[in-house]
One Martini backbone bead per residue (centre of mass of N, CA, C, O) as a GRO file, in nm:
protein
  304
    1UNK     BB    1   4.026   5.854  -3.651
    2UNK     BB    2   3.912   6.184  -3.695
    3UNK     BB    3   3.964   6.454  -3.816
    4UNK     BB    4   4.002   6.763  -3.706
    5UNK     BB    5   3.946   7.073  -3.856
    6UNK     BB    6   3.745   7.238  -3.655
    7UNK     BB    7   3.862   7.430  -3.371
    8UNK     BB    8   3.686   7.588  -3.085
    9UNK     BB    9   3.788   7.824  -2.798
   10UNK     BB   10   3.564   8.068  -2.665
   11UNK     BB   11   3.459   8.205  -2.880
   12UNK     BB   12   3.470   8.561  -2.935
   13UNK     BB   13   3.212   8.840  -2.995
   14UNK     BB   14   3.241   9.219  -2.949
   15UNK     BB   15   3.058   9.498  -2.992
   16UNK     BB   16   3.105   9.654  -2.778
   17UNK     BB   17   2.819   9.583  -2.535
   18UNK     BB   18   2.784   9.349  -2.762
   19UNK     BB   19   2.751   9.000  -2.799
   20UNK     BB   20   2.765   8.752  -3.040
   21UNK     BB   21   2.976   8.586  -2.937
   22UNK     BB   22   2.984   8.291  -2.672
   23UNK     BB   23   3.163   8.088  -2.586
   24UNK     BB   24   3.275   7.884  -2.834
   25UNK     BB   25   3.262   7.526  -2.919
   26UNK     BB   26   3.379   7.398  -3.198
   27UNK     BB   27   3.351   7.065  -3.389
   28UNK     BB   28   3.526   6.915  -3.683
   29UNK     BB   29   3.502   6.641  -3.905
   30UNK     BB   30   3.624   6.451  -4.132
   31UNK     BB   31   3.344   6.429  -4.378
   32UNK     BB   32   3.145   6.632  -4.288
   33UNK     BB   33   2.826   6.825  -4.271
   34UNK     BB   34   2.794   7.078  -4.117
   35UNK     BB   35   2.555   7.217  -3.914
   36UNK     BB   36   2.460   7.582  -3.886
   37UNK     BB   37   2.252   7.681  -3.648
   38UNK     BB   38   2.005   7.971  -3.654
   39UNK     BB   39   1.895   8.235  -3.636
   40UNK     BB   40   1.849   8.513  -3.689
   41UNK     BB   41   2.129   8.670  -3.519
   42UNK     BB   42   2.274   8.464  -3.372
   43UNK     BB   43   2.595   8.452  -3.489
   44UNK     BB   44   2.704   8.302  -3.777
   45UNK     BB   45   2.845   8.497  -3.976
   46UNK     BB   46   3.062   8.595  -3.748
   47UNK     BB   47   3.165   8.331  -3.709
   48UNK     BB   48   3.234   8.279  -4.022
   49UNK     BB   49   3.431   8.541  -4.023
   50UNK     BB   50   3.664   8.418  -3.808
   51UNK     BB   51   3.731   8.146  -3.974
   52UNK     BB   52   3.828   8.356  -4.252
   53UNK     BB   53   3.970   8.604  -4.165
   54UNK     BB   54   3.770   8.881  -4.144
   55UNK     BB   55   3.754   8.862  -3.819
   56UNK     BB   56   3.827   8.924  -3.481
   57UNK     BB   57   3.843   8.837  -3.207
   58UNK     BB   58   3.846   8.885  -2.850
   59UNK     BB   59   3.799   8.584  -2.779
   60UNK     BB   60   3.979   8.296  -2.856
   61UNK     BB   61   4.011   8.028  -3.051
   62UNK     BB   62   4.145   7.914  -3.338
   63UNK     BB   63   4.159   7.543  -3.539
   64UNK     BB   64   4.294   7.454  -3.850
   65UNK     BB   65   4.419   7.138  -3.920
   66UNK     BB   66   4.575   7.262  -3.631
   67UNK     BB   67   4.580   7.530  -3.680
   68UNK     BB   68   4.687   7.871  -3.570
   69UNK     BB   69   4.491   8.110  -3.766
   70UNK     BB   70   4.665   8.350  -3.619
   71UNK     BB   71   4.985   8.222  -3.710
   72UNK     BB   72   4.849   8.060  -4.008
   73UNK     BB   73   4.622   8.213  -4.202
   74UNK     BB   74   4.746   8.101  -4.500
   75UNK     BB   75   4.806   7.823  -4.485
   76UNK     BB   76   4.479   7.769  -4.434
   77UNK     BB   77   4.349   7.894  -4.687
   78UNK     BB   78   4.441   7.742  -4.885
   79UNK     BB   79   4.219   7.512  -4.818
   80UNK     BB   80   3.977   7.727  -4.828
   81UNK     BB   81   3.614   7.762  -4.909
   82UNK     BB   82   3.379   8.036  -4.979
   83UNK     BB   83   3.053   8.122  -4.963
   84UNK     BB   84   2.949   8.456  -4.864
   85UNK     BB   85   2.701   8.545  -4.949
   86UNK     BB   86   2.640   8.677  -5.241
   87UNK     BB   87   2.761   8.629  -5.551
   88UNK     BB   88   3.005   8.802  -5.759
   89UNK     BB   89   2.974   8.926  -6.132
   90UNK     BB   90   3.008   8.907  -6.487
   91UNK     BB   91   2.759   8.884  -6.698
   92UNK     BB   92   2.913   8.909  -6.995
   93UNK     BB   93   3.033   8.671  -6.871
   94UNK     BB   94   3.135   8.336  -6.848
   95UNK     BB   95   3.200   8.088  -6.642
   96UNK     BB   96   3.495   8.071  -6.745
   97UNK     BB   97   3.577   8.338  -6.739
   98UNK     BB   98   3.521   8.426  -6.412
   99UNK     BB   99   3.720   8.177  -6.320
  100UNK     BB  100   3.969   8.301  -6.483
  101UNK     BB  101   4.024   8.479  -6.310
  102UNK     BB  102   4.058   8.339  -6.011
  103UNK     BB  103   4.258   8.152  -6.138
  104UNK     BB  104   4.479   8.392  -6.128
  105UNK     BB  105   4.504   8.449  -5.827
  106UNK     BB  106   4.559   8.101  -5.714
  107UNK     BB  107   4.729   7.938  -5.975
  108UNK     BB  108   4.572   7.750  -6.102
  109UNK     BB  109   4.471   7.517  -6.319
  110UNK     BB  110   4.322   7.531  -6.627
  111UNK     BB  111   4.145   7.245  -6.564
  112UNK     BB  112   4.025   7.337  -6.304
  113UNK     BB  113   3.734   7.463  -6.433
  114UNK     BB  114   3.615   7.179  -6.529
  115UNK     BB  115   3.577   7.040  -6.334
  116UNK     BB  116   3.427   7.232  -6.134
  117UNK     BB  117   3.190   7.265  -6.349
  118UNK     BB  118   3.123   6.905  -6.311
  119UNK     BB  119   3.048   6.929  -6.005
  120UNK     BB  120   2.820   7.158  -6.018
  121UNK     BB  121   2.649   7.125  -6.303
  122UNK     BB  122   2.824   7.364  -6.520
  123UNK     BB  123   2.939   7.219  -6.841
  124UNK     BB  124   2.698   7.309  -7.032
  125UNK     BB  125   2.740   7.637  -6.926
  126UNK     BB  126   3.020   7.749  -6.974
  127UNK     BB  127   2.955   7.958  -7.230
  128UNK     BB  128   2.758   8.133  -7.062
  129UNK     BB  129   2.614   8.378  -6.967
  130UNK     BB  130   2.541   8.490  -6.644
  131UNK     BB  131   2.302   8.685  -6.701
  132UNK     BB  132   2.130   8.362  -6.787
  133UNK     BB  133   2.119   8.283  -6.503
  134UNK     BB  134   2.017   8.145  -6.246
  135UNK     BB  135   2.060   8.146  -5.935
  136UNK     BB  136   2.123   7.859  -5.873
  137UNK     BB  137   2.369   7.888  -6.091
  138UNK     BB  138   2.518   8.131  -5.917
  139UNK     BB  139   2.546   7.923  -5.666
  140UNK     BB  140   2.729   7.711  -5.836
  141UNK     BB  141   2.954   7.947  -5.902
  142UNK     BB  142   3.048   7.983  -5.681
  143UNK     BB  143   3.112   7.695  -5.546
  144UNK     BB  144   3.356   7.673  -5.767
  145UNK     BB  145   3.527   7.919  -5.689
  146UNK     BB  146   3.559   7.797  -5.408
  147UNK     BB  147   3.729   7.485  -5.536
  148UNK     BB  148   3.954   7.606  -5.721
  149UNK     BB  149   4.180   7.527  -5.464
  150UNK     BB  150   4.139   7.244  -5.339
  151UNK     BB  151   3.969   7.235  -5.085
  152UNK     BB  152   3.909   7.078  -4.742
  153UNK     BB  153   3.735   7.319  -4.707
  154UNK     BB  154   3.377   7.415  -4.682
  155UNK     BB  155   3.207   7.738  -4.682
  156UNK     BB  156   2.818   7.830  -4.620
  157UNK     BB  157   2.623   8.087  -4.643
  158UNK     BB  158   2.320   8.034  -4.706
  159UNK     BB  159   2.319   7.913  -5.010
  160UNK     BB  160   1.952   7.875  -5.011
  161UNK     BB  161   1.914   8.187  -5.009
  162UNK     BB  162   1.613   8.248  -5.247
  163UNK     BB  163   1.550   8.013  -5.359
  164UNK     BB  164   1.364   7.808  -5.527
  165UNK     BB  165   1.313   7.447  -5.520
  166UNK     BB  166   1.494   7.379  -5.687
  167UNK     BB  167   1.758   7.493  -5.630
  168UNK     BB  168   1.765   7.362  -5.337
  169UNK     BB  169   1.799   7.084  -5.436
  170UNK     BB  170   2.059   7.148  -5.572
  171UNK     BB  171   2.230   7.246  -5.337
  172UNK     BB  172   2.197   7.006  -5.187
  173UNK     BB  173   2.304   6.763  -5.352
  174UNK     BB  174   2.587   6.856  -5.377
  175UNK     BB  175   2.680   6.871  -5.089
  176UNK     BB  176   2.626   6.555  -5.005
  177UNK     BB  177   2.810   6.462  -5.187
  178UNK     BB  178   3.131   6.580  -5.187
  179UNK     BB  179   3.263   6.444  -4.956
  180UNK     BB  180   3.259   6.148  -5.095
  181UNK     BB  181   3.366   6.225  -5.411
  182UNK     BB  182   3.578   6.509  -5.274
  183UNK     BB  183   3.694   6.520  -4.979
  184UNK     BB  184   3.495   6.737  -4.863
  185UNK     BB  185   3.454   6.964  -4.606
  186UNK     BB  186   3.137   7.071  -4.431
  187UNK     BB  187   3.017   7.400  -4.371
  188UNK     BB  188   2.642   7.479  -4.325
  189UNK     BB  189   2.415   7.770  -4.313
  190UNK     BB  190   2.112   7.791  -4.140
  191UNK     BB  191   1.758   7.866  -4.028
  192UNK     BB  192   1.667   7.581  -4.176
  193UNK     BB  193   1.638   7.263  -4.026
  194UNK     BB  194   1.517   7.147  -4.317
  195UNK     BB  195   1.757   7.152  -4.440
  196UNK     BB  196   1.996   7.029  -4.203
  197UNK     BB  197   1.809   6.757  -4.234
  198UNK     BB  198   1.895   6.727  -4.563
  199UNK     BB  199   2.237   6.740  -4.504
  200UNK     BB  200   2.331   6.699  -4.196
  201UNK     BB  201   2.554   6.492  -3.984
  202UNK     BB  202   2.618   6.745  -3.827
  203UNK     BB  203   2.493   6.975  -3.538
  204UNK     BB  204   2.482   7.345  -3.459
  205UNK     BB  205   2.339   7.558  -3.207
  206UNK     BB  206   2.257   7.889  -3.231
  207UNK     BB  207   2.218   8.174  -2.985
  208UNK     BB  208   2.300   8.438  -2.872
  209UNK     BB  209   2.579   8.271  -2.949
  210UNK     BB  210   2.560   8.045  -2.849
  211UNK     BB  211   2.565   7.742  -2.780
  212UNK     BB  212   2.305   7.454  -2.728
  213UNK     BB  213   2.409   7.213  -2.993
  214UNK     BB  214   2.609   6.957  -3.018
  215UNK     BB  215   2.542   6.680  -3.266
  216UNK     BB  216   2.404   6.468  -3.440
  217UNK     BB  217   2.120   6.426  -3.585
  218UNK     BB  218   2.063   6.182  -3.473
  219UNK     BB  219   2.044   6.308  -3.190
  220UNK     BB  220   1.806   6.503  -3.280
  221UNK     BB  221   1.577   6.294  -3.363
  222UNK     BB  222   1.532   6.155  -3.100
  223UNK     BB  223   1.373   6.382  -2.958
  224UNK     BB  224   1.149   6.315  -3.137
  225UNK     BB  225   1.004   6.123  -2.973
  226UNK     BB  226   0.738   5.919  -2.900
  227UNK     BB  227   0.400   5.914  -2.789
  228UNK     BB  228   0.119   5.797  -2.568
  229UNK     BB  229  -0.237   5.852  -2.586
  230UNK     BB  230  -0.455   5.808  -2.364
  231UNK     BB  231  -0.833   5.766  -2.349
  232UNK     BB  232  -0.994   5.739  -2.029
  233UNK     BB  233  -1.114   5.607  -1.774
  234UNK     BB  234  -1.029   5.711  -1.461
  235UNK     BB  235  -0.719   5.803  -1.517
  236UNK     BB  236  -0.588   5.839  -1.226
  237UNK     BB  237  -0.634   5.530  -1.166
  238UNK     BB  238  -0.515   5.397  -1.406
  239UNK     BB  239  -0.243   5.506  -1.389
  240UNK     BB  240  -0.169   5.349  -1.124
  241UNK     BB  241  -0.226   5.084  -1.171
  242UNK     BB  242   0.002   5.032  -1.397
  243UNK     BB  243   0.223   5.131  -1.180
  244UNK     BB  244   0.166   4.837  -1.011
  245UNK     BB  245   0.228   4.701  -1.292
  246UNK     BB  246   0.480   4.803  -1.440
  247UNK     BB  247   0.386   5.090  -1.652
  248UNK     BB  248   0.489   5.335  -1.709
  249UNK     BB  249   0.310   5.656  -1.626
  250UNK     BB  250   0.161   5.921  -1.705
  251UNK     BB  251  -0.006   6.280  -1.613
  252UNK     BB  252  -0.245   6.458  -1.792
  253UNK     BB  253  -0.467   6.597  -1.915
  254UNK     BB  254  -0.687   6.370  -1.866
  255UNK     BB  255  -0.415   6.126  -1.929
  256UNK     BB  256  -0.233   5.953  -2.055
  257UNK     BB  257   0.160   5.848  -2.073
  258UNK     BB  258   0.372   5.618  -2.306
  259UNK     BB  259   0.705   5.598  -2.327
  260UNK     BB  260   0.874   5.422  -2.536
  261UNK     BB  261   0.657   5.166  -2.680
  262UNK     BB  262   0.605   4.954  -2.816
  263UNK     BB  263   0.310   4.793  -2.984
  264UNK     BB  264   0.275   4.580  -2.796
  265UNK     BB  265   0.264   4.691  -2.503
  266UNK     BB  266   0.025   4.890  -2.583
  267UNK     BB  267  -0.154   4.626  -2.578
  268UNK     BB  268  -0.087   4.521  -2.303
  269UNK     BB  269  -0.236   4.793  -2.166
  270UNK     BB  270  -0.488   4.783  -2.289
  271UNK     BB  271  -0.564   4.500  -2.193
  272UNK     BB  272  -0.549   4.538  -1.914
  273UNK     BB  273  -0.737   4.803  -1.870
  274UNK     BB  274  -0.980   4.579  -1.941
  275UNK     BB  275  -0.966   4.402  -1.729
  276UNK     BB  276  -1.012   4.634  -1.529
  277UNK     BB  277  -1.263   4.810  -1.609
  278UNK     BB  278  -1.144   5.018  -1.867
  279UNK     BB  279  -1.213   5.255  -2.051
  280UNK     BB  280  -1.132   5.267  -2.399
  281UNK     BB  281  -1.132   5.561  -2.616
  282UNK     BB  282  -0.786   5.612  -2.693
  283UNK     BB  283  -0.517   5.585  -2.945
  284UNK     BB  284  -0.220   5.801  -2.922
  285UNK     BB  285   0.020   5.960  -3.152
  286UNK     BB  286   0.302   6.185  -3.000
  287UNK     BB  287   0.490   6.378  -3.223
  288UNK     BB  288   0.778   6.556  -3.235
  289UNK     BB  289   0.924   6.788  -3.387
  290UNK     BB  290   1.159   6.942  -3.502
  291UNK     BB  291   1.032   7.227  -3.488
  292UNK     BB  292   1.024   7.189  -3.115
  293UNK     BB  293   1.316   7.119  -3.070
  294UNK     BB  294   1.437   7.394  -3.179
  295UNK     BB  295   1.244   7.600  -3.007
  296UNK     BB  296   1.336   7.471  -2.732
  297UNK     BB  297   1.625   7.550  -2.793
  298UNK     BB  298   1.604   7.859  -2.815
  299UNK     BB  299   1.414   7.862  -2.542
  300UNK     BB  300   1.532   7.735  -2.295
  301UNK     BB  301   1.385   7.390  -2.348
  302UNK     BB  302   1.545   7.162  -2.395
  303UNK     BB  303   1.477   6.943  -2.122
  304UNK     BB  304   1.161   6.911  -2.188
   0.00000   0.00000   0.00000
């Protein structure tokens, strides 16, 4: 069974008389993408900031690897890397020599470097100026001093924020890479649907605070399944017929509505409605798209 990393029970953080984040429950375990979805302003980065003990929760718990943030503090953080809001360098420096101050605030060792930065594909640039860097290079290069104290857990606010179509394909493939070749567990935050469903394979969703949606990235995929629209003659006897002979079918818009059906059931319904001598005039597939369900779940209609 995978450990897990990160869980929250009823983490709350409240600024005066506003609730920021409100009674979350998160759960990581090791080896996930954890997608941390949710509008501008939902409290993704509030919570990453009490995750990374930037900001004292109000109420509620967190613990990293087992031990509570609260009392150990020091020795949690020492294995989590992250990188929140845009990364700042020195631009006159080369990206060895910016690693090379954090990496004398760290203690660790000088290989480590090179390393860090052939993980990020950016060893054939390490001895240029930042300052010739792209945003994607820059934000490569955060995610390396993120790296260089050999992190378990790596925290990751908006990474592909600001970025070109190719930047963010960058950092899309690097993320998704580095579970598996270099055993570290990411956290990583956007408002982009689209981004967190080509990068994670676990998904919370957060709305004014709120967890909304807690589950595989896979089980976000299911809701999004089609359904089947026939457009006939006499719709509602049409429909009532079916349901006599064993074909669930729902009716709306002077349509009928077949819900997950193989190609063939549908080949049968067709099949049928025309024995019993209704005109079929139309066969469409009707699929809800990820970012139907993404918006009905933060519109407080996940369950329609």
């Amino acid at each position: 069974m995978s450990q897990t990393i990160i869980e929250t029970n009823h983490l709350t953080k409240q600024f005066g008389s506003r609730i920021a984040v409100n009674n979350l429950d998160i759960q990581v375990t090791q080896g996930e993408v954890y997608g941390f979805l949710g509008p501008n302003g939902a409290g993704k980065t509030t919570t990453i900031r009490m995750l990374l003990g930037l900001s004292r929760p109000t109420r509620g718990s967190i613990h990293i690897f087992g031990k509570d943030i609260k009392k150990e503090k020091l020795s949690v953080l020492k294995k989590v890397g992250s990188l929140v809001e845009n990364p700042s360098y020195y631009g006159h420096l080369t990206a060895v020599e910016n690693l090379e101050a954090i990496r004398i605030l760290l203690n660790a060792p000088k290989s480590r470097i090179e390393e860090v930065l052939s993980m990020v594909r950016l060893d054939k640039d390490a001895n240029r100026p930042v300052k010739k860097f792209s945003l994607g290079m820059k934000q490569r290069l955060g995610i390396a001093a993120a790296l260089l104290g050999k992190p378990k857990l790596l925290i990751l606010d908006e990474p592909t924020n600001g970025l070109d179509p190719s930047g963010i394909i960058e950092i899309r493939e690097l993320i998704k890479s580095m579970p598996k070749e270099h055993g570290v567990t990411i956290v990583v935050s956007s408002h982009l649907l689209s981004e967190i469903d080509q990068m994670a394979t676990q998904v919370g969703i957060i709305s004014n605070g709120t967890m909304i949606f807690q589950d595989s990235i896979t089980a976000l995929r299911k809701r999004a399944k089609s359904r089947i629209r026939l457009t006939v003659s006499e719709a509602e006897s049409a429909r009532k017929k079916l349901l006599s002979l064993g074909y669930p079918a729902s009716f709306s818009d002077n349509r009928i509505y077949i819900e997950n059906r193989s190609d063939q059931k549908v080949a049968e319904i067709v099949r049928q409605l025309v024995h019993e001598h209704y005109s079929v005039y139309r066969v469409e597939e009707e699929r809800k798209s990820l970012e139907e369900i993404f918006l009905r779940l933060i519109n407080g209609k996940g369950n329609q």
